[in-house]
C-alpha positions as CSV (number, residue, x, y, z in Angstrom):
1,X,154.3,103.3,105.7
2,X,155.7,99.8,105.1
3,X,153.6,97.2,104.9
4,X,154.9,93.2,106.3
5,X,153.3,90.3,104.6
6,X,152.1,88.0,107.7
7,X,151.0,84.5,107.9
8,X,148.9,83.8,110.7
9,X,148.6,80.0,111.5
10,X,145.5,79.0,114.3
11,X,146.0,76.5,116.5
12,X,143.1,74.1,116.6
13,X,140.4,76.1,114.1
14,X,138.1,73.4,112.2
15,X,139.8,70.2,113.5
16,X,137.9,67.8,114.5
17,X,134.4,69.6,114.2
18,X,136.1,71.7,116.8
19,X,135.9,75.8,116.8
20,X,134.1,75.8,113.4
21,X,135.5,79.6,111.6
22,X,134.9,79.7,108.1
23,X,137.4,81.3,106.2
24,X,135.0,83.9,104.8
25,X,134.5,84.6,108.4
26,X,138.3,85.0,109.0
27,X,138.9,87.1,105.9
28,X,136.6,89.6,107.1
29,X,137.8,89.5,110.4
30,X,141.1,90.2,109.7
31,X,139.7,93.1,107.1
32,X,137.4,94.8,110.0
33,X,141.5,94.7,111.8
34,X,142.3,97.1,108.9
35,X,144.4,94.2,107.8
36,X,145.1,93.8,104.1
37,X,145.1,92.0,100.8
38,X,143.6,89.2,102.9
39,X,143.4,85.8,101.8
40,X,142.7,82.4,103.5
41,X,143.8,78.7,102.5
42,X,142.5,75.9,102.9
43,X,139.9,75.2,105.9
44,X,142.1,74.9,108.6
45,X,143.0,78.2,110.1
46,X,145.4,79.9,107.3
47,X,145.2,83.4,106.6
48,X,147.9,85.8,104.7
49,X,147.6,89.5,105.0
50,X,149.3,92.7,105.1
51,X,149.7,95.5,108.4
52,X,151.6,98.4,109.1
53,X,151.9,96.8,112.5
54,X,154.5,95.1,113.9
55,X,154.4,91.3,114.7
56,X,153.7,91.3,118.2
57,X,150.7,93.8,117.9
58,X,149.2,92.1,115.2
59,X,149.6,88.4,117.2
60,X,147.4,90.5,119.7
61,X,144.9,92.1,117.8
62,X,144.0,89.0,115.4
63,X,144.0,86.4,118.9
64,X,141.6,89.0,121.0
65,X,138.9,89.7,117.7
66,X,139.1,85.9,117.3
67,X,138.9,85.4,121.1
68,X,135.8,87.3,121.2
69,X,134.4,86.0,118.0
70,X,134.9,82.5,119.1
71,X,133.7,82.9,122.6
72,X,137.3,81.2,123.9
73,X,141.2,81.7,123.0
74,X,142.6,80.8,119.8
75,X,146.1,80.7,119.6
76,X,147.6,82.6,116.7
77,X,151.1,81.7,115.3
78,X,152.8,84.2,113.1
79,X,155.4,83.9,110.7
80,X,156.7,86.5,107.5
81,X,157.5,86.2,104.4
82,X,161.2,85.9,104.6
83,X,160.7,83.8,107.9
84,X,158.7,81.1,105.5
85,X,161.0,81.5,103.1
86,X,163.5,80.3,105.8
87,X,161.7,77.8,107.1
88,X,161.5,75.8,103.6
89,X,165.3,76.4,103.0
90,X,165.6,74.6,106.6
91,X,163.9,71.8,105.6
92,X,166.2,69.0,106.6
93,X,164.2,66.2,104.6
94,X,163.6,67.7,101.2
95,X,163.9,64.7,99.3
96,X,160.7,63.2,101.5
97,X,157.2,63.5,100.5
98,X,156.5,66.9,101.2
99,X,152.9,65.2,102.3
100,X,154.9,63.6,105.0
101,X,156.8,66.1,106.0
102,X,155.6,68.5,108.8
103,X,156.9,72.0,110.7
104,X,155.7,72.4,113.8
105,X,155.3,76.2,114.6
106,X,156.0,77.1,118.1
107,X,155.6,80.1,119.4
108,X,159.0,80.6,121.0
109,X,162.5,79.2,120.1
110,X,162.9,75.4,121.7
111,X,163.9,75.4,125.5
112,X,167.8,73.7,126.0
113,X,166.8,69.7,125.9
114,X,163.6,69.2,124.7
115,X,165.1,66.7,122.2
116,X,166.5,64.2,125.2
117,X,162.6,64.5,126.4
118,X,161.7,63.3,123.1
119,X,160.2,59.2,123.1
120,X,160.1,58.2,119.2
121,X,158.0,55.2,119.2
122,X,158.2,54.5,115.0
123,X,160.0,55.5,112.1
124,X,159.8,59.3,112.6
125,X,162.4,61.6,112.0
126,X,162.4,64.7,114.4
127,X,165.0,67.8,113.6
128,X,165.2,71.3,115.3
129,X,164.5,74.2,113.2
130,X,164.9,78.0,115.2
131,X,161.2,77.9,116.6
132,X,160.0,75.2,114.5
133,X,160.1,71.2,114.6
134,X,160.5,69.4,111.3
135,X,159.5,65.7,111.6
136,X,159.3,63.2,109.0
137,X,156.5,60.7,108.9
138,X,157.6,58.0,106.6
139,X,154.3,56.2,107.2
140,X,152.3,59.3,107.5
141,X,151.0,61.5,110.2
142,X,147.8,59.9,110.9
143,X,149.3,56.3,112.2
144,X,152.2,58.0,114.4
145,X,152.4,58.1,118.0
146,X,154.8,60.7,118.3
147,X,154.1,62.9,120.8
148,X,156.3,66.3,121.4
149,X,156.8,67.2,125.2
150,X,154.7,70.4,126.3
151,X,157.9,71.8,127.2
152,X,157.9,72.9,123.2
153,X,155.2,75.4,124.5
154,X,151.7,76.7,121.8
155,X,152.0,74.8,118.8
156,X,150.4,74.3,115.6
157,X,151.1,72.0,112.8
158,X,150.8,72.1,108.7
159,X,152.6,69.5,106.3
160,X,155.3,71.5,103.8
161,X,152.9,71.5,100.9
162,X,150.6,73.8,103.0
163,X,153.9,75.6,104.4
164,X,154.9,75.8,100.3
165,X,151.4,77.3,99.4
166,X,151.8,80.0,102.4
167,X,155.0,81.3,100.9
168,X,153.7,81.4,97.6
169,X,150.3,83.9,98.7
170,X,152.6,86.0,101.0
171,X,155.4,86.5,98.4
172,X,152.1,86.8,95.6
């Protein structure tokens, strides 16, 4: 049976004070799915794993145990190995603080236009990726404005030293 190395990203886990999940919690959540070699990172909704499944059954099985753990939806974003691996390759600002650099995750590739939508208000840098947004934050994410258009559909966000540490436990 061949295994896939997933990366599940939540949207919205342990921001804020918000849907508080421990990752010890989410570990064995995704081990009672019969998931495997489960690991988390970091405390905001990063978990690696392993499943005979294919993508979109997985996506469903991880968002409905977490729905029903949680007590409300939590949007799960996945991505595999060679998809990360992608994804860093892409990066169109590699010579940026990696810190400052972040890939928004969406869940489906970007609609025609989104871009023209699009109102930069500072120094940001915005390029498409296939279903991911790279933007550059020269002054750093907390002090933007930027706001992407809900056209770009569920998202979640994690700077390319989070991005980095996700390829190196799926490909570990």
């Amino acid at each position: 049976m061949r295994m896939t190395v997933y990366a599940a990203l939540l949207r919205a886990v342990n921001v804020g004070g918000n849907s508080v999940l421990p990752m010890k919690e989410l570990a064995a959540l995704c081990s009672g799915l019969g998931f495997g070699n489960v690991r988390t990172y970091i405390q905001s909704g990063n978990v690696v794993f392993d499943s005979a499944l294919g993508k979109d059954a997985v996506g469903q099985e991880l968002a409905q145990a977490l729905a029903k753990k949680m007590g409300k939806p939590v949007d799960v974003l996945l991505r595999t190995t060679a998809e990360l691996h992608a994804i860093l390759k892409a990066n169109p600002f590699p010579d940026a603080e990696p810190s400052k650099v972040a890939v928004v995750f969406c869940s489906s590739s970007l609609p025609k236009g989104w871009l023209e939508l699009l109102l930069i208000p500072g120094a940001e840098q915005v390029r498409p990726g296939k279903k991911e947004i790279y933007i550059h934050y020269p002054e750093g994410m907390g002090r933007s404005k930027l706001k992407l258009p809900a056209s770009t559909g569920i998202a979640t966000v994690r700077n390319i030293n989070t991005v980095t540490k996700l390829l190196a436990l799926a490909a570990g």
